[in-house]
C-alpha positions in Angstrom: 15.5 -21.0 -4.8 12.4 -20.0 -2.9 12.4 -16.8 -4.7 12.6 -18.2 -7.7 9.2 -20.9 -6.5 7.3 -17.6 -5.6 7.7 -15.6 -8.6 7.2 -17.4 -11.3 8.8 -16.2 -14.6 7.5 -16.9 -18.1 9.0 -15.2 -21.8 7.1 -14.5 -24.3 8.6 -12.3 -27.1 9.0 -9.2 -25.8 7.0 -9.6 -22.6 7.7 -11.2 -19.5 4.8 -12.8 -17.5 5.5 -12.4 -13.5 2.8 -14.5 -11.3 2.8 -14.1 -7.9 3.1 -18.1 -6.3 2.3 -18.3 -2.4 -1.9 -18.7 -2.6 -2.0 -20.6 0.4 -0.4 -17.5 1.9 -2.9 -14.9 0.1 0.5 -14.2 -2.2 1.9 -11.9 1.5 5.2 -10.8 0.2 8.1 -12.5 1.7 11.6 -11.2 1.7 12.7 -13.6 -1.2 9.6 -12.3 -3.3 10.4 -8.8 -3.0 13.9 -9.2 -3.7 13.1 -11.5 -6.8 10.6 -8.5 -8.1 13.1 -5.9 -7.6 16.2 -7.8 -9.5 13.3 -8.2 -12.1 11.9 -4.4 -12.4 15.4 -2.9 -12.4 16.8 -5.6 -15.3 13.9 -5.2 -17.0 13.7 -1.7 -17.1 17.2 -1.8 -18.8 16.7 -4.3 -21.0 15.3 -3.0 -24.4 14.1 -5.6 -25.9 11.5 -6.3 -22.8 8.2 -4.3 -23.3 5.7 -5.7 -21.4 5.7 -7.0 -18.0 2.6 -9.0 -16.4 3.1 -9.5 -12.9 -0.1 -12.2 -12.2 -2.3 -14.2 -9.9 -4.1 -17.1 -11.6 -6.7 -17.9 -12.1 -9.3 -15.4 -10.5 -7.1 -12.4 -9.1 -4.5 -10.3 -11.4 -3.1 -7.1 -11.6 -1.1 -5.6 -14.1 1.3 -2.8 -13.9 1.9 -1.2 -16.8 5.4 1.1 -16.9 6.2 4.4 -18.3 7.5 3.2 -21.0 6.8 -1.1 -20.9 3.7 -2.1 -19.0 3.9 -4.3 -16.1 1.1 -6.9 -15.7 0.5 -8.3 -12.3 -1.5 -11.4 -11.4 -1.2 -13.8 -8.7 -2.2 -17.4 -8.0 -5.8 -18.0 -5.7 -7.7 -15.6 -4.5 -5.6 -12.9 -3.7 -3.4 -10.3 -5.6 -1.6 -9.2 -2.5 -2.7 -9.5 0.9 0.1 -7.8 2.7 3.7 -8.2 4.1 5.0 -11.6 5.2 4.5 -10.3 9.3 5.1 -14.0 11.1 9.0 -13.9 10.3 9.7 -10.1 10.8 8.0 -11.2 14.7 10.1 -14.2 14.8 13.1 -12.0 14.3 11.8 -9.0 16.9 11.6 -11.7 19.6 14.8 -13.1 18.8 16.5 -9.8 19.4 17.0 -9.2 16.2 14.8 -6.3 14.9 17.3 -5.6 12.0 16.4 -8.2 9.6 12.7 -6.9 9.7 14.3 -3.7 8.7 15.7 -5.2 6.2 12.6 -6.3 4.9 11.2 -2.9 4.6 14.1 -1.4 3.1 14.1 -3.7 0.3 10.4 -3.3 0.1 10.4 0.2 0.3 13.0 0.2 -2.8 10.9 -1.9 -4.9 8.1 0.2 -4.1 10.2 3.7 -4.9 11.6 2.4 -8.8 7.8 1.2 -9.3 7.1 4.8 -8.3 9.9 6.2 -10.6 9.8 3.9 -13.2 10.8 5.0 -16.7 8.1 2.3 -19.1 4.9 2.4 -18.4 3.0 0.6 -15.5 -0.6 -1.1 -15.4 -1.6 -3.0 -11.9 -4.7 -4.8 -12.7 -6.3 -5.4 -9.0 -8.3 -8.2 -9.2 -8.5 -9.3 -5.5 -7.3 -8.5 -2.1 -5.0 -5.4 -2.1 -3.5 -4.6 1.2 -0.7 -2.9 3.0 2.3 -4.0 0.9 0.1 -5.3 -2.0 -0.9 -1.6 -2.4 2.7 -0.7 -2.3 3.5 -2.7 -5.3 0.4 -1.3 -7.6 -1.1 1.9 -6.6 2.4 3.4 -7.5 1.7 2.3 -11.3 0.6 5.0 -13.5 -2.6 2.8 -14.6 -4.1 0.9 -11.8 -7.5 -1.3 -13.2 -9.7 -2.7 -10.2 -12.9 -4.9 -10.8 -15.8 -6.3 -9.0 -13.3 -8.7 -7.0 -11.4 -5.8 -5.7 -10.3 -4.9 -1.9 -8.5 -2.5 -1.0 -7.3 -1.3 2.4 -4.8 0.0 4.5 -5.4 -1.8 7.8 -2.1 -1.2 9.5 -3.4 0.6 12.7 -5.3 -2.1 14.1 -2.1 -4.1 14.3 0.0 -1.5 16.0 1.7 -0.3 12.7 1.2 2.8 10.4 0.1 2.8 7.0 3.5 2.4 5.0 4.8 1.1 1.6 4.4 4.6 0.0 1.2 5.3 1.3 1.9 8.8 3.4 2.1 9.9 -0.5 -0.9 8.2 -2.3 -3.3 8.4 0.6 -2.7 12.3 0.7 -3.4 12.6 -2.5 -7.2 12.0 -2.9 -9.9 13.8 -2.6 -10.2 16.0 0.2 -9.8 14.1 3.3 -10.6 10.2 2.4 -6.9 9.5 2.6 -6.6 10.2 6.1 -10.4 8.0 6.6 -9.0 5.1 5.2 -5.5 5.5 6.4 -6.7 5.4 10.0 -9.7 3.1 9.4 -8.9 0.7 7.7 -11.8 0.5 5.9 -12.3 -1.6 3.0 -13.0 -0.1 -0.4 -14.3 -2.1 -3.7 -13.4 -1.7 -7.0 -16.0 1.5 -7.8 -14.8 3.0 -4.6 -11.1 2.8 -5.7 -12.7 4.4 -9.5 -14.0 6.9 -8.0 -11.3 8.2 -5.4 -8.8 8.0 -7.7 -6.8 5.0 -5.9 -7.7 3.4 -9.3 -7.6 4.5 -13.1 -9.9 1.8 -14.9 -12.5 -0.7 -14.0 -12.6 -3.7 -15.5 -14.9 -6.4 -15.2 -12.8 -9.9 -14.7 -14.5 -11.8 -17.3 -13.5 -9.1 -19.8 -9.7 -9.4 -18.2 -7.8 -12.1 -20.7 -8.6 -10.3 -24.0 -7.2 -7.0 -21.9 -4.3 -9.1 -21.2 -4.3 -10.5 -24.7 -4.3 -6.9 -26.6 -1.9 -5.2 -24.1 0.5 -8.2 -25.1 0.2 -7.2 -28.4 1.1 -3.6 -28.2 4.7 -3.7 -28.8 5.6 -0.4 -27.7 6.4 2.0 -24.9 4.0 4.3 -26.0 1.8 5.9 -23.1 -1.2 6.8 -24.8 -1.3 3.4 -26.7 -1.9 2.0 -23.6 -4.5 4.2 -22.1 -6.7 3.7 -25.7 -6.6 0.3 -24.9 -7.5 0.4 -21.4 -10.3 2.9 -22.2 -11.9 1.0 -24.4 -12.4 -1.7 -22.0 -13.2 0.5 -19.0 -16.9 0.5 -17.7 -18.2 3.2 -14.9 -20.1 1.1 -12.3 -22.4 2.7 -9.4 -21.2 3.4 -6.2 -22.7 0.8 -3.8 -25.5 2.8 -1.3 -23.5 2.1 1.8 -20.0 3.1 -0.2 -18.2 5.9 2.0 -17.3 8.3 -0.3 -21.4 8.8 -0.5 -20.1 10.5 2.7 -17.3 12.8 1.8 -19.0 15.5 3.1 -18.8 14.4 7.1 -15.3 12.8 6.2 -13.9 16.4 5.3 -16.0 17.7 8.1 -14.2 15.4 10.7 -10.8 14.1 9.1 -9.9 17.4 8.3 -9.3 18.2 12.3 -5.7 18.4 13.4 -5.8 15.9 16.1 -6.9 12.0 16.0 -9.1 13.2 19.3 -11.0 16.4 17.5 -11.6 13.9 14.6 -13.3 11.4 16.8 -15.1 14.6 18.8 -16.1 15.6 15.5 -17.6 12.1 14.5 -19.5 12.0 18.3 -20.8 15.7 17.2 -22.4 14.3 13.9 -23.9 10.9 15.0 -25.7 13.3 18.4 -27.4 15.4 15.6 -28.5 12.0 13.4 -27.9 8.0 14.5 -25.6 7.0 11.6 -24.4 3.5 11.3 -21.5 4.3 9.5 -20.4 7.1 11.7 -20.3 4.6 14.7 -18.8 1.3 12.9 -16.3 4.6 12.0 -16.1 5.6 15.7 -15.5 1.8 16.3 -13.1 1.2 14.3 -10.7 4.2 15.8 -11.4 3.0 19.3 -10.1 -0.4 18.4 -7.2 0.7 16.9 -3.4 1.7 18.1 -3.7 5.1 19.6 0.1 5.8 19.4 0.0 4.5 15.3 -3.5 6.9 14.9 -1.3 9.5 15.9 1.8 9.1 13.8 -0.4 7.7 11.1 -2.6 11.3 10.7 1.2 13.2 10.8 2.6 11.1 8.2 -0.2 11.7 5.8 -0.7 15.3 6.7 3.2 15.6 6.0 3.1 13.7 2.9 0.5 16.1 1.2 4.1 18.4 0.9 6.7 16.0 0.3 7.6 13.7 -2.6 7.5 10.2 -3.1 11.0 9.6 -2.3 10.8 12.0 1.4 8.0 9.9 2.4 9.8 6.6 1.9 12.6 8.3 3.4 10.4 9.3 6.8 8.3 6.3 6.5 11.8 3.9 6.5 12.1 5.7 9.7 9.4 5.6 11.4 9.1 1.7 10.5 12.0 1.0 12.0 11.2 3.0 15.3 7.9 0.6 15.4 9.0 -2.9 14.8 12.6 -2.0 17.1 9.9 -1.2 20.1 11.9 1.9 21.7 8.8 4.0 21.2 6.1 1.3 21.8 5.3 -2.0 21.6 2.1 -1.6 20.1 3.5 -3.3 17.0 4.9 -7.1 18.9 1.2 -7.0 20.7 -0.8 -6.2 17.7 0.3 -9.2 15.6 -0.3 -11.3 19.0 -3.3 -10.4 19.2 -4.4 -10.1 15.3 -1.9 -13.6 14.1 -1.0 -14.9 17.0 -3.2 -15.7 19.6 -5.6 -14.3 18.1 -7.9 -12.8 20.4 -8.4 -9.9 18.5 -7.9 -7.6 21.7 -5.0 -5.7 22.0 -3.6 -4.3 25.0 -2.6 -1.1 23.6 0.3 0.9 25.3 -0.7 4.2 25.9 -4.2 3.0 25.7 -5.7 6.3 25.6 -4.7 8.9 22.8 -4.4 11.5 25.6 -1.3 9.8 26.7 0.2 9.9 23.7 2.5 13.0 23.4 3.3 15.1 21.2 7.0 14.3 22.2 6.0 10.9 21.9 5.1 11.2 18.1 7.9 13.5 17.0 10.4 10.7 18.0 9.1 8.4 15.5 10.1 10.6 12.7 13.6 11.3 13.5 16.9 9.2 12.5 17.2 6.0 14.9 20.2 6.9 17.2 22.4 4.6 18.8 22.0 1.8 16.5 25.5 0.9 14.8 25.5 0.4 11.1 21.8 1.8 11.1 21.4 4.6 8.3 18.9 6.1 6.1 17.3 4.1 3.1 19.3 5.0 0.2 17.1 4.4 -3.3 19.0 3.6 -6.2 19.8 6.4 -9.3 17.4 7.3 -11.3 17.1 9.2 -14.6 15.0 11.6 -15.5 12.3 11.5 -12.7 9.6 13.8 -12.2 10.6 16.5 -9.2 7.6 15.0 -7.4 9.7 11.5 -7.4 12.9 12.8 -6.5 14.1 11.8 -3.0 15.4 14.1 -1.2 16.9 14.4 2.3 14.8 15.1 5.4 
């Protein structure tokens, strides 16, 4: 079975090594993958005798994810931990009429995503390598999240006519001050010091020191929290922020990402680069004026919205408003990003609005409501779950 070729399994006493298997692909999550790692996560969480999952890339790029109470490892084969959803066959599917199956995808992403979010053993992602979009999805919900020098993360959904998703409405809102909503409508690439130091990661780790990490968390044997962090921390280094690094520039961020609207944001951005030329405040500019103006907009709601919810009501919204994008009844921002980004790649989009003053209000509230008119269609239902923190629990919106 293809799922079976893309996640490879290996047992070893009471761990269970995971590698991610489609290099050639930068390890982008197909449908079978996800569905593999979510049979896998739920048996293993049930299975007592299992206390250590590795989910890897090999040889260069891992990530662990340790669990509550068993740690999950992840690593993936080349270069790349996770570069993203499998997009090419969710397009093949829009065009064919049949917009469904992508949703499909997302709901059984998003459910793998919500138990890693919820689960009961502990959970390490070691990041060492590309981390985007659904990559993120799978790790930053761990409890322990290591990145190294190899590490990139970002979130780069708007400039393909989609949203930030997989979780992210809850994890992005969550750091300091306003950077969430910076790199949320960015895109902008963060290294491993910048994930340290925003939070987005717990450790850093330099990758030649990763196999003897690997080798004593295989030895720990136990579900005990703390155990883990001791061993983490005593492998843990605090490297320098880079001089260019963003979050040198928290200070205009909050000044500008903190505005209600995507255009006061941008105003705000214009403001600060009149009273000093900055670099980074036009490549920042720039990078807003590529991107979707309808997903800017809905993208700056759905983070602003998840600084109040839980991780199961953002899932819940953002299984929504996924399935407004990629069914086109709103926009079809989304079918000419990925021809312009994977496609024909001309990397320039003919965005529709194609100015953020067209985009309404009314325009933006839709994406966040139930999809009408759609038999069968209903809201993502997550599986039980025991004992979960109230912050975890999904509720109904």
């Amino acid at each position: 079975m293809a799922s079976h070729s893309q996640v490879l399994v290996e047992e070893k006493s009471s761990v269970r090594i995971l590698t991610f298997n489609r290099p050639k692909q930068l390890n982008a999550l197909s449908f079978n993958m996800i569905s593999r790692l979510l049979q896998l996560y739920l048996a293993y969480e049930e299975d007592p005798s299992v206390k250590l999952v590795i989910l890897k890339v090999i040889p260069i790029l891992i990530i662990f994810s340790v669990c509550k109470n068993f740690i999950t490892m992840q690593q993936g084969q080349g270069r790349a931990f996770c570069a993203g959803g499998d997009i090419p066959p969710i397009v093949r599917d829009i065009l064919q009429g049949k917009w469904r199956r992508g949703a499909d995808y997302f709901n059984v992403g998003y459910m793998a995503n919500y138990v890693s979010a919820t689960y009961r053993k502990v959970q390490v992602s070691i990041l060492n390598g590309i981390v985007m979009g659904a990559g993120a999805g799978l790790s930053t919900h761990g409890r322990f999240r290591i990145a190294t020098e190899n590490t990139v993360f970002a979130m780069p959904e708007t400039a393909l006519g989609h949203f930030p998703d997989v979780g992210a409405s809850y994890f992005l809102s969550r750091l300091p001050g306003f950077f969430g909503e910076y790199v949320g409508l960015t895109g902008a690439r963060l290294d491993g010091p910048d994930m340290l130091a925003c939070g987005l990661a717990t450790h850093f780790v330099p990758s030649t020191r990763l196999t003897a990490l690997e080798a004593d968390l295989c030895k720990v044997g136990s579900s005990d929290q703390t155990i883990v962090s001791t061993i983490l921390d005593a492998y843990t280094e605090y490297p320098h922020l880079r001089q260019q690094s963003a979050y040198h520039r928290l200070d205009v961020i909050d000044r500008c990402f903190s505005k209600r609207k995507v255009e006061e944001i941008i105003s705000e951005l214009e403001r600060e680069v009149t009273q000093e030329p900055d670099d980074w405040i036009l490549a920042t500019i720039q990078a807003l004026e590529k991107a979707s103006p309808s997903c800017l907009k809905i993208t700056l709601r759905s983070i602003r919205e998840g600084r109040f919810q839980g991780v199961g009501q953002c899932f819940t919204r953002e299984y929504r408003m996924v399935c407004h994008v990629i069914k086109g009844d709103l926009s079809k921002d989304f079918m000419e990003g990925c021809r312009a980004i994977l496609i024909d790649k001309d990397r320039n989009p003919k965005w529709e609005p194609r100015r953020l003053e067209d985009v309404k209000d009314s325009m933006v509230d839709q994406y966040f409501e139930r999809v009408e008119g759609e038999e069968g269609w209903e809201d993502i239902k997550f599986p039980p779950r025991n004992n979960l923190p109230a912050s975890s629990i999904a509720a109904n919106l």
